[in-house]
N, C-alpha and C positions, 0 to 999 in steps of 0.2 A: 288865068294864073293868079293864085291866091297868092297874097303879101301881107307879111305883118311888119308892121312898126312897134319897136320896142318903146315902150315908155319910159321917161326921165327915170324911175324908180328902178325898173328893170336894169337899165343902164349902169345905173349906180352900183347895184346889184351884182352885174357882169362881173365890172370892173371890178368892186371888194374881192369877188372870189377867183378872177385872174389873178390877183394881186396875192392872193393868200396862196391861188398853186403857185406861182412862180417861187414867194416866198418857202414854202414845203419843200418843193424843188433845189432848192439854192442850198437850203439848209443839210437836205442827205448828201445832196452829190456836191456838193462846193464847202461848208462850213465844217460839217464831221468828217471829211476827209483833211481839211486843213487844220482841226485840231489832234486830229491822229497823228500828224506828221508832226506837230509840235511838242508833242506829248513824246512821241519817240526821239525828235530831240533829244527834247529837254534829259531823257535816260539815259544817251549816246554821252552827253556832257558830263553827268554824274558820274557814269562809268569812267569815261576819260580821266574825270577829276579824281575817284577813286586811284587810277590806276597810277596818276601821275604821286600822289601822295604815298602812294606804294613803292614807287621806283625811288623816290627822295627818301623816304625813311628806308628803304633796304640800302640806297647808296651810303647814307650816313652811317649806317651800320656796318656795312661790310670796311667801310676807309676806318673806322675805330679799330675790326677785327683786326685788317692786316697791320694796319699799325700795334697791335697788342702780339700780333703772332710774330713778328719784327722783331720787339722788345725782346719777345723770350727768347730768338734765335741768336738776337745779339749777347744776351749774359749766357745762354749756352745753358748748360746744364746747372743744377745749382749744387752747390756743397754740402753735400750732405754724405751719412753713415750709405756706403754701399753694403744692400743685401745679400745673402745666400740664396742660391738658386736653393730649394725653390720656395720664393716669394707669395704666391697665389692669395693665400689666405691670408695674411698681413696686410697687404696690397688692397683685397676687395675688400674686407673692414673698414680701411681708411675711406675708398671711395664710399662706398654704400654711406658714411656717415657725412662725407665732404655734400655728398646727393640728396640727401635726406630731407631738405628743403626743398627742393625742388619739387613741380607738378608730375614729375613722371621723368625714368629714366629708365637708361638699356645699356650694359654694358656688356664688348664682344673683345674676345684678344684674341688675336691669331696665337699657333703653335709657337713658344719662346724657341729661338734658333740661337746657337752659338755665332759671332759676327767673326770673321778671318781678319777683319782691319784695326779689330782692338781688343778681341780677346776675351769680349765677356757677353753675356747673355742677353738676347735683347727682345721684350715682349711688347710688340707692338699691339695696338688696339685703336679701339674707336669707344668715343661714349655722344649718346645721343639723350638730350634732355631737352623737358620745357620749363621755360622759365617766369615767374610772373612780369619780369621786365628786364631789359638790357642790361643796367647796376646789378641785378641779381645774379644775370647769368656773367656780366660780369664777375664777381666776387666767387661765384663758384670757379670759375676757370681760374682765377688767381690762388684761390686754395689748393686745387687741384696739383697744378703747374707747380708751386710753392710747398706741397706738402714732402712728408715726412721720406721719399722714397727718391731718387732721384732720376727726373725724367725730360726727353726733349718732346718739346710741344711741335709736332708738323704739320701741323693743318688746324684752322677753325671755323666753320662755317656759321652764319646765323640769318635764319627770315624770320622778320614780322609775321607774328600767325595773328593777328587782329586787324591788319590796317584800317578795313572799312568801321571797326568800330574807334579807333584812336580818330578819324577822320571826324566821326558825328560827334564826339564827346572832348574834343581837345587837347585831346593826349599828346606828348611828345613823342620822339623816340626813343625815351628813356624809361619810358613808366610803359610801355607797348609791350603784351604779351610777346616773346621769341621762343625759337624752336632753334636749339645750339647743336653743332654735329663738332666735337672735339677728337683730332686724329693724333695720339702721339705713340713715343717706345718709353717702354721702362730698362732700366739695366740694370742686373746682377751679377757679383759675383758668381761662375761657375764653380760646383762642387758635383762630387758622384759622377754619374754619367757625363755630365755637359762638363766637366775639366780637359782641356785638351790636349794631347798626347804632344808634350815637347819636354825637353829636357830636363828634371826637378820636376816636372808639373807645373812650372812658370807661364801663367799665360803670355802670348807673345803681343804686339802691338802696342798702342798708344801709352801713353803713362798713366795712369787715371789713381794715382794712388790719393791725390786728395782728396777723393770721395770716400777712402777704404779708412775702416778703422786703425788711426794709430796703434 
């Protein structure tokens, strides 16, 4: 039976390149799998961090909204010159200019209906804009709300359309792109058609003459 005896050198030898597969070894199946997992971490947290910075600037935003949609339910309608049905054209001149600043807007109104509980014409809508910052779309809704025509504000929606970027850049949520959904009614005076069959042609319900021209 033949026998060999390894020499110191050979030994030496063995050992460096056991040493280097084990290392090889360790490295595929033990180190690039524990940097993967860290690396997906570290993503899972960013996202988190993203998402939690999204939830705090929409929360602050929406307790301003309802607080500003508050406001205007509390003074109600404001005083102002009521119009002639039909308003249409007057109405989207003011907005289209109130908007005009704005990145982009869409304005939709339902069919104007005669209302039974106060007598006069009511065109409800929706207007959906983007804004380059909350102050902005602020200040348009105050125009809005506050312009020439007189109208209740019932709804107003607003998201952050940047978060991930106010998040790298240090943006507040004042200066953050949004995206505003405003839901209100306009009222007119009925004439023509939309005047309602009562006694004189007196609209019947609420009083509303402080809006109508003395």
């Amino acid at each position: 039976m033949l026998t060999y005896t390894f020499s110191m050198r050979e030994k030496v030898l063995l050992a460096i390149l056991g040493f280097v597969g084990v290392g090889i070894l360790w490295y595929f199946f033990v180190y690039s799998n524990i940097h993967g997992q860290i690396a997906s971490i570290d993503s899972e947290i960013a996202a988190a961090q993203d998402q939690l910075l999204t939830a705090q600037s929409q929360s602050a935003a929406y307790a301003n909204m309802e607080k500003m949609v508050e406001e205007y339910k509390t003074k109600g309608t404001a005083t102002l010159t009521m119009p002639n049905y039909d308003n249409t054209q007057a109405l989207m001149a003011f907005l289209n200019g109130a908007l005009g600043g704005t990145k982009g807007y869409d304005i939709s109104f339902d069919d104007p209906a005669l209302d039974d509980s106060d007598g006069y014409v009511h065109r409800s809508g929706t207007i959906s804009f983007n804004s380059a910052s909350y102050s902005d779309a602020r200040s348009v809704i105050d125009a809005i709300a506050r312009g020439p025509y007189p109208c209740r504000v019932d709804g107003v929606g607003v998201v952050d359309d940047s978060s991930k970027a106010s998040s790298k850049t240090g943006n507040t949520t004042n200066d953050a792109p949004v995206v505003v959904n405003l839901q209100l009614t306009y009222f007119e005076k009925p004439t023509g058609d939309m005047v309602p069959k009562t006694e004189d042609n007196i609209p019947e319900g609420n009083d509303w003459s402080q809006y109508m021209d003395k």
